[in-house]
TORTI-546221 format. One record per residue: residue number from 1; residue in one letter; z, x, y of N, C-alpha, C in turn. Coordinates in steps of 0.2 Angstrom, whole numbers, plus 5000, padded with zeros to 4 digits. Layout:
REM residues N
+-----+------+------+------+------+------+------+------+------+------+------+
| pos | code |  nzz |  nxx |  nyy | cazz | caxx | cayy |  czz |  cxx |  cyy |
+-----+------+------+------+------+------+------+------+------+------+------+
| NUM |    A |    Z |    X |    Y |    Z |    X |    Y |    Z |    X |    Y |
...
+-----+------+------+------+------+------+------+------+------+------+------+
***
This chain:
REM residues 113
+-----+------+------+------+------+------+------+------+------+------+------+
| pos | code |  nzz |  nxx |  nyy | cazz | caxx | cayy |  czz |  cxx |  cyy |
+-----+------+------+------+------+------+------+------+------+------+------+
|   1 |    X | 5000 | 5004 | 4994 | 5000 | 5000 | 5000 | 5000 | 5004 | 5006 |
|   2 |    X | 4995 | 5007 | 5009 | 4992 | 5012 | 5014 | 4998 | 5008 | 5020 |
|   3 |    X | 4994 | 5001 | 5021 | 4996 | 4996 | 5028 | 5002 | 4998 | 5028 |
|   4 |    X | 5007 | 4996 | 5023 | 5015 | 4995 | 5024 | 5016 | 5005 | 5027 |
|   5 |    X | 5015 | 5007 | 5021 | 5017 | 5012 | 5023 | 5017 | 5017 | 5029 |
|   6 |    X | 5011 | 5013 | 5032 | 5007 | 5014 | 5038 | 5012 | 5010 | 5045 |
|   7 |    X | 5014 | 5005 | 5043 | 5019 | 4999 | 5045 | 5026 | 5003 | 5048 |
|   8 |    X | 5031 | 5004 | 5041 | 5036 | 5007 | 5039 | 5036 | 5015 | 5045 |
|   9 |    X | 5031 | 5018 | 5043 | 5031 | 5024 | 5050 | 5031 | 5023 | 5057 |
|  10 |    X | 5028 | 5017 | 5057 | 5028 | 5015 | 5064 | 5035 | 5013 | 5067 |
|  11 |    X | 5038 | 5011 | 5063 | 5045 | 5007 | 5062 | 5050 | 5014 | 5062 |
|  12 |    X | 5047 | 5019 | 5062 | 5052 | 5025 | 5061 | 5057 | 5027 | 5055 |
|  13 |    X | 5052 | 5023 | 5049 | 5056 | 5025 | 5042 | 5049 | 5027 | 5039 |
|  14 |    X | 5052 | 5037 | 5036 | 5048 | 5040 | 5032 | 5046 | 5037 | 5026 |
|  15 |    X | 5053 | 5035 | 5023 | 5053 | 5035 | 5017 | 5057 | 5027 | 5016 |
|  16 |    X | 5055 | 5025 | 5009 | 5059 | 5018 | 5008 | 5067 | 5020 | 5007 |
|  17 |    X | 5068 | 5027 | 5003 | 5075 | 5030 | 5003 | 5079 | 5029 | 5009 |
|  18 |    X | 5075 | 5030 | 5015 | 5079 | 5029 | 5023 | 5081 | 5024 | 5023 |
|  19 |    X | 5079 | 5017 | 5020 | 5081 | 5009 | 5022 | 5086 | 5008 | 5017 |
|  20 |    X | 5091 | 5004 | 5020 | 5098 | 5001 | 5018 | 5095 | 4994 | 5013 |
|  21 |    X | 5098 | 4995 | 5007 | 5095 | 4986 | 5001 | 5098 | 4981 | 5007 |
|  22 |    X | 5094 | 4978 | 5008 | 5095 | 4971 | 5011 | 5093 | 4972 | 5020 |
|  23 |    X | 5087 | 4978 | 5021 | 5084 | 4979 | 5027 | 5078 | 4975 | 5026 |
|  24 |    X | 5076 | 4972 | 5031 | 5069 | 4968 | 5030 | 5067 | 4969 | 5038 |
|  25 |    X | 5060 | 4970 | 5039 | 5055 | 4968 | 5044 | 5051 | 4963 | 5046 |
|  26 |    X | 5051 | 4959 | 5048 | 5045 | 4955 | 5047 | 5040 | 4955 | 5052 |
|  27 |    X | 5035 | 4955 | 5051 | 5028 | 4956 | 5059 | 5026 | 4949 | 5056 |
|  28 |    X | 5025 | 4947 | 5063 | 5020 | 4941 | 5064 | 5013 | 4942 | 5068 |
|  29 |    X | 5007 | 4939 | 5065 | 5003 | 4940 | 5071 | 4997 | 4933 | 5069 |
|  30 |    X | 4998 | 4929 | 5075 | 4993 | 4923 | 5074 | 4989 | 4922 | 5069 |
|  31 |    X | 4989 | 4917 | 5068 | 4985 | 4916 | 5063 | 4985 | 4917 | 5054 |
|  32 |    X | 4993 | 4920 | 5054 | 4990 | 4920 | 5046 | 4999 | 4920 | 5047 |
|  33 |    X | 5000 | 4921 | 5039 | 5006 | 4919 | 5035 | 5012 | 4926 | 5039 |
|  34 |    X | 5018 | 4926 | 5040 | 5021 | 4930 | 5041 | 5023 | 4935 | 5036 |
|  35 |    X | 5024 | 4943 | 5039 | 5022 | 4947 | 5034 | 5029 | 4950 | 5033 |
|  36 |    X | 5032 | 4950 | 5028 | 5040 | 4953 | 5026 | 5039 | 4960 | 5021 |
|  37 |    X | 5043 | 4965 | 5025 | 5045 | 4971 | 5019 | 5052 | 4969 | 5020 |
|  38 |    X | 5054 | 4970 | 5013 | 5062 | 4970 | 5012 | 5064 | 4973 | 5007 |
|  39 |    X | 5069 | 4979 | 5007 | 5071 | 4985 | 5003 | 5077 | 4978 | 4998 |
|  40 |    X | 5076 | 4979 | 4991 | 5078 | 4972 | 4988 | 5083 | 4976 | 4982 |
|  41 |    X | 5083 | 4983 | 4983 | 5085 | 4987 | 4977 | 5087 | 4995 | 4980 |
|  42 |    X | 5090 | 4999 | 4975 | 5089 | 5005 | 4975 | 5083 | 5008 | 4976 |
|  43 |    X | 5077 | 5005 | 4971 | 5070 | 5008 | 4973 | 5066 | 5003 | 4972 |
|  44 |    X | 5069 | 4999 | 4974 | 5062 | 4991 | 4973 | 5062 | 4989 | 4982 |
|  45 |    X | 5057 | 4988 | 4982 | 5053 | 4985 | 4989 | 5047 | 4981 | 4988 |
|  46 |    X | 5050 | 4973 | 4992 | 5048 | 4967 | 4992 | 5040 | 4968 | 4998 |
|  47 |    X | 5035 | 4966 | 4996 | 5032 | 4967 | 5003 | 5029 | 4958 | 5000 |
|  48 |    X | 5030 | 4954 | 5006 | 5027 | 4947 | 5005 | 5025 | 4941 | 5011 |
|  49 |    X | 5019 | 4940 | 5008 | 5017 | 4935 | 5016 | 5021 | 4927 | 5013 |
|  50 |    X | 5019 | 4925 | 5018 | 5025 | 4920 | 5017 | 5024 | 4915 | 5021 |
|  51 |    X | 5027 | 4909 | 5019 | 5026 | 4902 | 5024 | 5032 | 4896 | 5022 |
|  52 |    X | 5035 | 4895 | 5026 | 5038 | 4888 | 5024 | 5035 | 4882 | 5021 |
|  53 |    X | 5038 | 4879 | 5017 | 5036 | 4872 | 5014 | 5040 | 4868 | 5012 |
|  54 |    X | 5041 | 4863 | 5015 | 5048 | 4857 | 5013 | 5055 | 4860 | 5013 |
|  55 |    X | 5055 | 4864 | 5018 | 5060 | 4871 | 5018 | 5061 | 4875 | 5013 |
|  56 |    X | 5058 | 4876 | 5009 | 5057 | 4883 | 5006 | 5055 | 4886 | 5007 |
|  57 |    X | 5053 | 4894 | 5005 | 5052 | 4900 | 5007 | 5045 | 4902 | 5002 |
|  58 |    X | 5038 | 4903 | 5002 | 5031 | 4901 | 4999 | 5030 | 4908 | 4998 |
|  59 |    X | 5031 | 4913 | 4993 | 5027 | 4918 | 4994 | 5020 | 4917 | 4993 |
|  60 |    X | 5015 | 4919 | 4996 | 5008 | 4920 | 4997 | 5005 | 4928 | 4999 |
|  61 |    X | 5005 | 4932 | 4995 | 5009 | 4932 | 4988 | 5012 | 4938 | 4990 |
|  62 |    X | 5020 | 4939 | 4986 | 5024 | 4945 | 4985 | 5023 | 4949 | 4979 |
|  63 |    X | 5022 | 4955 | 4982 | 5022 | 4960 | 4975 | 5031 | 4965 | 4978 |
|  64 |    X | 5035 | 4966 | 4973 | 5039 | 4969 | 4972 | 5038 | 4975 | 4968 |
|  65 |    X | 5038 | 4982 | 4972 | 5036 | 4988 | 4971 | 5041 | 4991 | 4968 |
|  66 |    X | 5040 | 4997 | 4964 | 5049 | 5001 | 4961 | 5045 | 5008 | 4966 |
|  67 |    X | 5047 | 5012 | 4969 | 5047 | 5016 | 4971 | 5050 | 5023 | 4971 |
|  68 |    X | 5046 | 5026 | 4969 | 5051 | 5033 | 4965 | 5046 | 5039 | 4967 |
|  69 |    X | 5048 | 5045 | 4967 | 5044 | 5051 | 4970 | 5039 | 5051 | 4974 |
|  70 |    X | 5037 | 5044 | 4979 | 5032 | 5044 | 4982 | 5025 | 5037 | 4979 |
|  71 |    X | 5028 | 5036 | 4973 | 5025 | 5033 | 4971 | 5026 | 5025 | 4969 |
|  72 |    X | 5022 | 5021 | 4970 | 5022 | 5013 | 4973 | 5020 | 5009 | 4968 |
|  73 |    X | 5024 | 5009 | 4961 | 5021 | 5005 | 4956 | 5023 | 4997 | 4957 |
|  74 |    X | 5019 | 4991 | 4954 | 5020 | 4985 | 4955 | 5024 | 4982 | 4950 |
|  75 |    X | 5030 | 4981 | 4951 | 5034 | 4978 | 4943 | 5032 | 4967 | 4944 |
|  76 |    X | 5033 | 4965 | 4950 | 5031 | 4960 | 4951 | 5028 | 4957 | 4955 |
|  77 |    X | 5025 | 4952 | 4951 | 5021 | 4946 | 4957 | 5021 | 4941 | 4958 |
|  78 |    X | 5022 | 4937 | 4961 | 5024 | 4932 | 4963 | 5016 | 4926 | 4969 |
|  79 |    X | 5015 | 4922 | 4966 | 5012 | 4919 | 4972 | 5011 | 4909 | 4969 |
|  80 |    X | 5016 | 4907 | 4974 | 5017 | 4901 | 4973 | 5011 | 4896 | 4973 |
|  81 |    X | 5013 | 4890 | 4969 | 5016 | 4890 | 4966 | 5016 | 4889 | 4959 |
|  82 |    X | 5012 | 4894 | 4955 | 5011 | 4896 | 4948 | 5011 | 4901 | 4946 |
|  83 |    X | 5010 | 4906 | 4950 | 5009 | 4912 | 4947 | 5016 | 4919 | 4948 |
|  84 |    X | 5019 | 4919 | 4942 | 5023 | 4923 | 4942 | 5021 | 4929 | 4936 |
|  85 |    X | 5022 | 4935 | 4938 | 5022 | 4942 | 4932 | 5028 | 4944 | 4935 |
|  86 |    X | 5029 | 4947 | 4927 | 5035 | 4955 | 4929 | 5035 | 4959 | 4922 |
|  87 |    X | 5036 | 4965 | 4926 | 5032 | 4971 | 4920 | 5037 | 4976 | 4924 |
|  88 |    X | 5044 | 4977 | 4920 | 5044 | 4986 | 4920 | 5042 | 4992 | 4921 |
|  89 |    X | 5037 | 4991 | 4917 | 5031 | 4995 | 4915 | 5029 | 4996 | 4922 |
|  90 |    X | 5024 | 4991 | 4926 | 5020 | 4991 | 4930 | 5016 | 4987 | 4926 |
|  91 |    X | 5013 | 4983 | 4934 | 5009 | 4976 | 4933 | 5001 | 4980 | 4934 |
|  92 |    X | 4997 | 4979 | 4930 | 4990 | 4979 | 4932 | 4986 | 4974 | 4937 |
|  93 |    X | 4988 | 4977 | 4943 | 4982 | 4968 | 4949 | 4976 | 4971 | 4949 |
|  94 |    X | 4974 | 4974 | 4946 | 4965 | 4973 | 4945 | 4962 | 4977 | 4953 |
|  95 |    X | 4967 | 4981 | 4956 | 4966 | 4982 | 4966 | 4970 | 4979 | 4970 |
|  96 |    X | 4970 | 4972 | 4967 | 4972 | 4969 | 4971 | 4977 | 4972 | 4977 |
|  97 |    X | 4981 | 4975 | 4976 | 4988 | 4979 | 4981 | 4981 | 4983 | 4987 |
|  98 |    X | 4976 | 4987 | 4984 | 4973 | 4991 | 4989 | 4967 | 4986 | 4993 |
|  99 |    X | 4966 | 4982 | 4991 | 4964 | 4976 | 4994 | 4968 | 4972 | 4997 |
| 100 |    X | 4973 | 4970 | 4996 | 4979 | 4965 | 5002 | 4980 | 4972 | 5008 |
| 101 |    X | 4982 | 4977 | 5005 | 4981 | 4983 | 5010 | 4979 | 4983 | 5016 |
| 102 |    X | 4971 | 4983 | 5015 | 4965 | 4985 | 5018 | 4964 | 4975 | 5022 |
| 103 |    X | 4965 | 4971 | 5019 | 4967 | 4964 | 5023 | 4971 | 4965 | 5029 |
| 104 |    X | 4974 | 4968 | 5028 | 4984 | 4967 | 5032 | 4981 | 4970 | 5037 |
| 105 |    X | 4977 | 4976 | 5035 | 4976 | 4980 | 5040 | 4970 | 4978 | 5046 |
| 106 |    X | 4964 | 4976 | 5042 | 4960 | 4970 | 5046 | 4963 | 4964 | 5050 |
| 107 |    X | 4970 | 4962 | 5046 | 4970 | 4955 | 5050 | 4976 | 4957 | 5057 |
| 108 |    X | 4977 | 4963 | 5056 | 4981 | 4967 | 5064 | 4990 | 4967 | 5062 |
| 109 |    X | 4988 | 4969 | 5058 | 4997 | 4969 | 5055 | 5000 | 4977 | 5057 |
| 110 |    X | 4995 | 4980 | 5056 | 4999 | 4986 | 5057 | 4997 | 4987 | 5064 |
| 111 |    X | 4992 | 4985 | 5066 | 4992 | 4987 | 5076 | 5000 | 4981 | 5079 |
| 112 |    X | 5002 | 4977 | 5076 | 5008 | 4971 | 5077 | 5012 | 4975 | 5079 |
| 113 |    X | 5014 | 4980 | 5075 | 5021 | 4985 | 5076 | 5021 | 4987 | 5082 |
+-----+------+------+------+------+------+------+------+------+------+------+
***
């Protein structure tokens, strides 16, 4: 995830290590779903667009990353309201992560910071 991590420096955090579990950021920018990182673990980080619905909270969609040596595997994913994986191991999205990426970054999320 280039964008977050590109997001995160802007924010003044090198590393997901530097953020306190239960630190979150959220950027908003017209027109699309609000964008959430949230340090949710030791070495998991939540990165999720999101919207309300009947007061709930709508991932569209959340990947929860395990992060360790630099490296950003996908253990979860989440996108309401049917689709759940989870995998230890790492999830296969097919790209998808470097393709939300590359979106986030077109739709002006990381110029938002």
């Amino acid at each position: 995830m280039k964008a977050i991590i590109e997001i995160l420096g802007k924010l003044g955090i090198d590393s997901v290590a530097d953020m306190d579990i239960n630190e979150y950021h959220t950027i908003e920018v017209d027109g699309f779903n609000d964008l959430t990182v949230e340090k949710i673990g030791e070495n998991r980080l939540s990165v999720k667009s999101h919207y309300v619905q009947r007061g709930d909270v709508m991932s569209d969609p959340e990947i929860v990353y395990r992060v360790e040596d630099g490296e950003w595997t996908p253990v979860r994913y989440t996108q309401h309201p049917r689709i759940h994986q989870h995998d230890e191991g790492g999830l296969d999205l097919d790209g998808f992560p470097s393709d939300w990426s590359d979106n986030l970054r077109a739709q002006g999320f990381v110029e938002a910071v």
